[in-house]
Backbone as JSON, one array per atom type, in Angstrom:
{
  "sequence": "XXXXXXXXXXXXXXXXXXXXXXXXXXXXXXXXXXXXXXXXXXXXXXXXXXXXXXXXXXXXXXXXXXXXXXXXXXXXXXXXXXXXXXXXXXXXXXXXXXXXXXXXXXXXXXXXXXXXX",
  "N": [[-31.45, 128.0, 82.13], [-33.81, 128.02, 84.97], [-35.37, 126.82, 87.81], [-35.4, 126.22, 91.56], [-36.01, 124.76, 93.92], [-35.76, 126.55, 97.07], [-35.17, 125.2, 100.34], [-33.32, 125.03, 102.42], [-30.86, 125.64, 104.67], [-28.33, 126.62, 103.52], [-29.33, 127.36, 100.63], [-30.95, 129.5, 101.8], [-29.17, 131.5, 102.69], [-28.16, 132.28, 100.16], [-29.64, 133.03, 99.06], [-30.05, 135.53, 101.01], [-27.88, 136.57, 100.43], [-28.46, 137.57, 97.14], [-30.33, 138.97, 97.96], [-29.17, 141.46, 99.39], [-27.77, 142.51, 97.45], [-29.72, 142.84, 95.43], [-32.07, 144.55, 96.1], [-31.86, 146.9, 97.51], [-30.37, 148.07, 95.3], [-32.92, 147.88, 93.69], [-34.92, 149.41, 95.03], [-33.56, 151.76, 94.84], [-34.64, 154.35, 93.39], [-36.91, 155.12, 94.92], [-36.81, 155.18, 97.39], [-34.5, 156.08, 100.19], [-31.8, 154.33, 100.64], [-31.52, 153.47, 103.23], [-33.9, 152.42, 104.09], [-34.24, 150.5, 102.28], [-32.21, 148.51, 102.73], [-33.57, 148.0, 105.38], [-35.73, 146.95, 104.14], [-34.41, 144.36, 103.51], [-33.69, 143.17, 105.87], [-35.52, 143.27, 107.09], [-36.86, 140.74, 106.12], [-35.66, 139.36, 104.24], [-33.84, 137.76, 105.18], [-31.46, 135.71, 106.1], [-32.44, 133.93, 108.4], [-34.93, 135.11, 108.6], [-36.07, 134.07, 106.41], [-35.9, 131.69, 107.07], [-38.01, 131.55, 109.57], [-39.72, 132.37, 107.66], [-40.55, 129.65, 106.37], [-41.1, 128.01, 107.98], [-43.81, 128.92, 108.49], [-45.15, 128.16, 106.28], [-44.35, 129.01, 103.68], [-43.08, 129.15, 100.65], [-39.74, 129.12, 99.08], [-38.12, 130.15, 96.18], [-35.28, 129.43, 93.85], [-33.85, 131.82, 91.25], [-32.21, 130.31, 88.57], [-29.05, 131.61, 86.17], [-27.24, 131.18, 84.01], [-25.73, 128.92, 85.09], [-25.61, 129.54, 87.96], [-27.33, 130.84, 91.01], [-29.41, 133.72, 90.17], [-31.53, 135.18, 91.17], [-34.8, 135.6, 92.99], [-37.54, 134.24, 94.47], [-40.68, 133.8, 96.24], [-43.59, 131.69, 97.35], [-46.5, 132.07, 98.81], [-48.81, 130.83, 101.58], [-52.04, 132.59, 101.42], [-54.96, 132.67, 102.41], [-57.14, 133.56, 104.08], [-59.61, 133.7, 104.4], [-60.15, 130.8, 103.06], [-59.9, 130.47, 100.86], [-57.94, 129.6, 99.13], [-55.71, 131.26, 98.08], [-53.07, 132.34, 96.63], [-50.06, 133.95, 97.6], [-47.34, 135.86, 95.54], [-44.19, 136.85, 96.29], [-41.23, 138.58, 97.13], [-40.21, 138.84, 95.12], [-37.24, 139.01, 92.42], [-34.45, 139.94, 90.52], [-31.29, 139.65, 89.55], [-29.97, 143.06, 88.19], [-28.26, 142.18, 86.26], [-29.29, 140.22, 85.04], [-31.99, 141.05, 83.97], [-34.98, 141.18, 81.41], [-34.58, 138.74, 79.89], [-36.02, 137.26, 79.91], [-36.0, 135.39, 82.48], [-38.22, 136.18, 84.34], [-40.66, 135.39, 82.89], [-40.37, 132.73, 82.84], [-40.16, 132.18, 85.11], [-42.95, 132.65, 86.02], [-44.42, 131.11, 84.72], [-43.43, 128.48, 86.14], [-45.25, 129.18, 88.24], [-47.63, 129.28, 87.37], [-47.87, 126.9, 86.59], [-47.49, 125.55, 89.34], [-49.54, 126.5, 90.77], [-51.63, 125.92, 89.74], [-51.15, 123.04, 90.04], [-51.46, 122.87, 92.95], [-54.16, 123.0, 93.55]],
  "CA": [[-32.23, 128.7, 83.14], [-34.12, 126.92, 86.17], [-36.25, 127.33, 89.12], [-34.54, 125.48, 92.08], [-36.89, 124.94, 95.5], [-34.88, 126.79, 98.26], [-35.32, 124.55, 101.7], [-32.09, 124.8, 102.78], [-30.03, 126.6, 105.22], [-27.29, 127.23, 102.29], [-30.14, 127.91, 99.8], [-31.38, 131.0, 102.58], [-28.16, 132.16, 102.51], [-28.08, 132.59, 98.92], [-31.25, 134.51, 98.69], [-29.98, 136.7, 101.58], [-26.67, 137.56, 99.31], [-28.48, 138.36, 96.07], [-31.31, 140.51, 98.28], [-28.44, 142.4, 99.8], [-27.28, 143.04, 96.01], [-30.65, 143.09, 94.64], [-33.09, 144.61, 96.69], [-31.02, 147.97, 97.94], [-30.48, 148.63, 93.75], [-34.08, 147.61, 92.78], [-35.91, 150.32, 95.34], [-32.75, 153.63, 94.78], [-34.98, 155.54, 92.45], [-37.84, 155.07, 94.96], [-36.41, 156.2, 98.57], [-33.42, 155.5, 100.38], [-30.89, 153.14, 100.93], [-31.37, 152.52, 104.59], [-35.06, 151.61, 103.32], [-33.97, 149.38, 101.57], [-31.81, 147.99, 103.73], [-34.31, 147.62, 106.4], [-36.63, 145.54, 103.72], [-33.58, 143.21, 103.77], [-32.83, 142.79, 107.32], [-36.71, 142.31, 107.98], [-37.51, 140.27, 105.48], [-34.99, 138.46, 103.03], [-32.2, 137.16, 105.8], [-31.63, 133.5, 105.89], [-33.24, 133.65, 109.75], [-36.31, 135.55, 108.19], [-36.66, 133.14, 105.3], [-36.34, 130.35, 107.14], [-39.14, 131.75, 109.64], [-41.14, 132.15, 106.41], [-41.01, 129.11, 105.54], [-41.95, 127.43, 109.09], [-45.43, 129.13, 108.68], [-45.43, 127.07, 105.07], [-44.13, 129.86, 102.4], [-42.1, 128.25, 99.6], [-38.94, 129.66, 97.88], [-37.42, 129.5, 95.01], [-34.4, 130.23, 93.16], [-33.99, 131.22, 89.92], [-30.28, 130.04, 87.99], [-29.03, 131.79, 84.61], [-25.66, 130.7, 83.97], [-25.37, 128.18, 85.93], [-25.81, 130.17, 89.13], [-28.17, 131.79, 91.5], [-29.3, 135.24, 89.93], [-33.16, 136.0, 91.61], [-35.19, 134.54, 93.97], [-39.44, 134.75, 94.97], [-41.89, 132.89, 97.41], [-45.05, 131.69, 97.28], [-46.91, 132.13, 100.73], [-50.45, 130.97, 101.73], [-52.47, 134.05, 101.5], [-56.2, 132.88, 101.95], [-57.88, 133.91, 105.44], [-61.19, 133.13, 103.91], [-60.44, 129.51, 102.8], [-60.43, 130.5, 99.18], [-56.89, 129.04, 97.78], [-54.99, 132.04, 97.26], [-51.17, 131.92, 96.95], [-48.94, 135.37, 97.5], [-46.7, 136.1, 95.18], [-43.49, 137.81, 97.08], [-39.78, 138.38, 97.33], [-39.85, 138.53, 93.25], [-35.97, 140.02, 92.19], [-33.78, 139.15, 89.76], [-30.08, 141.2, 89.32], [-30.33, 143.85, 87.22], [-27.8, 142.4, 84.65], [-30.02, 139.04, 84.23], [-33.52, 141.45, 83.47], [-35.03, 141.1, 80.38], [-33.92, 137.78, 79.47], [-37.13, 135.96, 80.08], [-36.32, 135.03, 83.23], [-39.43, 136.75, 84.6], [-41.96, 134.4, 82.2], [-39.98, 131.64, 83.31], [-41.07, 132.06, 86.76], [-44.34, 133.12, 85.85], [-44.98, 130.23, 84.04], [-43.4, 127.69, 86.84], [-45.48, 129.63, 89.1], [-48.77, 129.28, 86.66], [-47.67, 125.33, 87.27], [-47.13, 125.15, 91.01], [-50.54, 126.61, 91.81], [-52.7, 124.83, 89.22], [-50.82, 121.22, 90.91], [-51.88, 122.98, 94.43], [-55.94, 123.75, 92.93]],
  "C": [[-33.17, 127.69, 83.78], [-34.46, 127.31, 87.07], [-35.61, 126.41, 90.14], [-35.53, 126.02, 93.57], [-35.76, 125.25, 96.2], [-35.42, 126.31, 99.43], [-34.37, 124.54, 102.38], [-31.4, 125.87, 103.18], [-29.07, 127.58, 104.09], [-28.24, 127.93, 101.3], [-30.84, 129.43, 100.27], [-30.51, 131.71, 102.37], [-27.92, 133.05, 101.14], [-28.97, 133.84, 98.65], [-30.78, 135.49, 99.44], [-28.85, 137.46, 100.76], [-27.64, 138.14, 98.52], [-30.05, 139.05, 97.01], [-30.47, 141.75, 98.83], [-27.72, 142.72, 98.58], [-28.6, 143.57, 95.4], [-31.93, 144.81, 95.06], [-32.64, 146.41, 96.84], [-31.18, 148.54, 96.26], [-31.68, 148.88, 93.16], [-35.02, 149.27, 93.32], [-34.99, 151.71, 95.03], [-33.73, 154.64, 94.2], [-36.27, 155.99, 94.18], [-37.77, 155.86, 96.73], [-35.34, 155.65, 99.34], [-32.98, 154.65, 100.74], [-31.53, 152.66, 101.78], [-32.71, 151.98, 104.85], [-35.02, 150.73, 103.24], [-33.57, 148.21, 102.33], [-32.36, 147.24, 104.78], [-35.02, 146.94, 105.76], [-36.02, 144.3, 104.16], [-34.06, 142.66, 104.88], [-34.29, 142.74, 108.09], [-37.9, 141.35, 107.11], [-37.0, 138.98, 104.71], [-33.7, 137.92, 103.52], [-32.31, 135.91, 105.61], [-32.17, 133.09, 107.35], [-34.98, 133.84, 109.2], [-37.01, 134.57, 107.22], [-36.77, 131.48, 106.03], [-37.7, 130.38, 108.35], [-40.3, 131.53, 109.0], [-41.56, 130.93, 106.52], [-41.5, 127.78, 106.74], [-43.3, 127.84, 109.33], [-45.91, 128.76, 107.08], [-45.36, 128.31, 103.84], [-42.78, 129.14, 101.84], [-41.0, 129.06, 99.21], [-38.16, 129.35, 97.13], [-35.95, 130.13, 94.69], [-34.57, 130.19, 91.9], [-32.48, 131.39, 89.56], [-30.91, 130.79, 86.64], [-27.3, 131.61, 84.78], [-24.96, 129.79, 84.55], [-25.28, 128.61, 87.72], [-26.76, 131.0, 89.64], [-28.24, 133.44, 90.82], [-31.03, 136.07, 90.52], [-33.46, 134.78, 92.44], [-36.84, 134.89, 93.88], [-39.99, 133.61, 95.31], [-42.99, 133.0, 96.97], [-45.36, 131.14, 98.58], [-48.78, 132.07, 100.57], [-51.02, 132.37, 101.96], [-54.17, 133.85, 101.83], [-56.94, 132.48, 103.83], [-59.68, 133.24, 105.45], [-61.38, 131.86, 103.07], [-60.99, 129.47, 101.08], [-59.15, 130.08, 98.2], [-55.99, 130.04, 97.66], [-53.3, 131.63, 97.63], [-51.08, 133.65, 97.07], [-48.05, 135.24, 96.75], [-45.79, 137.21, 95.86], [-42.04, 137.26, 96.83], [-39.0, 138.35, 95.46], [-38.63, 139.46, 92.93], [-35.18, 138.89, 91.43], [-32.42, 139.87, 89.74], [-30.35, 141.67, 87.87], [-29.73, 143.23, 85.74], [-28.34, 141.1, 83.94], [-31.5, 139.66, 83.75], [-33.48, 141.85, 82.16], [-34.51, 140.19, 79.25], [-34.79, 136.59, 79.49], [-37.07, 135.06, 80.89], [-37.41, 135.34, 84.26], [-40.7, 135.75, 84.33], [-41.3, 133.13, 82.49], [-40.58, 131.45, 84.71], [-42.14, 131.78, 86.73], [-45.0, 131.59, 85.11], [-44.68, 128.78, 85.13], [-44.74, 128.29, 87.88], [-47.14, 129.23, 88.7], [-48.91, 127.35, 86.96], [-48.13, 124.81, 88.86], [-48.72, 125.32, 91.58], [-51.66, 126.15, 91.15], [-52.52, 123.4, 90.06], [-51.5, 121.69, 92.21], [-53.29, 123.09, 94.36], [-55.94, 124.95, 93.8]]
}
């Protein structure tokens, strides 16, 4: 398991597959599909992400098996010049949760923004 900086056209791509797997499954209980859907398609495309990441939001991937299975950004968040990061875009597929890829993140993530102060 592995965190993997996404900068890369192909690497957007990726994230937009597993949000169009992920993302649609993660919200069902919560309200419908075409919801869902619409998070995608204004948020997690490989146009949208690479938007993101021209106003300086980071993303990641995360591997279990040797392959992409989640993804999540970290996006300047601090209006008032106080440091903050955003945590966003956090998804993993359902059949990698609960495998401690979660505290894996969490713990690169506990990294990334101590190195940034």
């Amino acid at each position: 398991m592995r965190i993997i900086t996404a900068d890369t056209a192909e690497h957007f791509d990726l994230i937009e597959g597993l949000a169009r797997r992920i993302v649609p499954d993660f919200y069902a209980p919560f309200f419908e599909r075409a919801t869902a859907e619409y998070l995608v398609e204004s948020g997690h495309t490989a146009a949208a992400l690479s938007a993101q990441a021209g106003k300086g939001d980071r993303h990641f991937l995360i591997e279990g098996e040797g392959r992409p299975v989640g993804y999540f950004s970290l996006a300047p968040d601090d209006p008032a010049g106080q440091g903050r990061i955003l945590l966003s875009h956090f998804y993993v597929l359902r059949e990698f949760r609960g495998r401690g890829l979660g505290q894996l993140a969490m713990d690169f993530i506990h990294r990334e923004v101590t190195t940034m102060g």
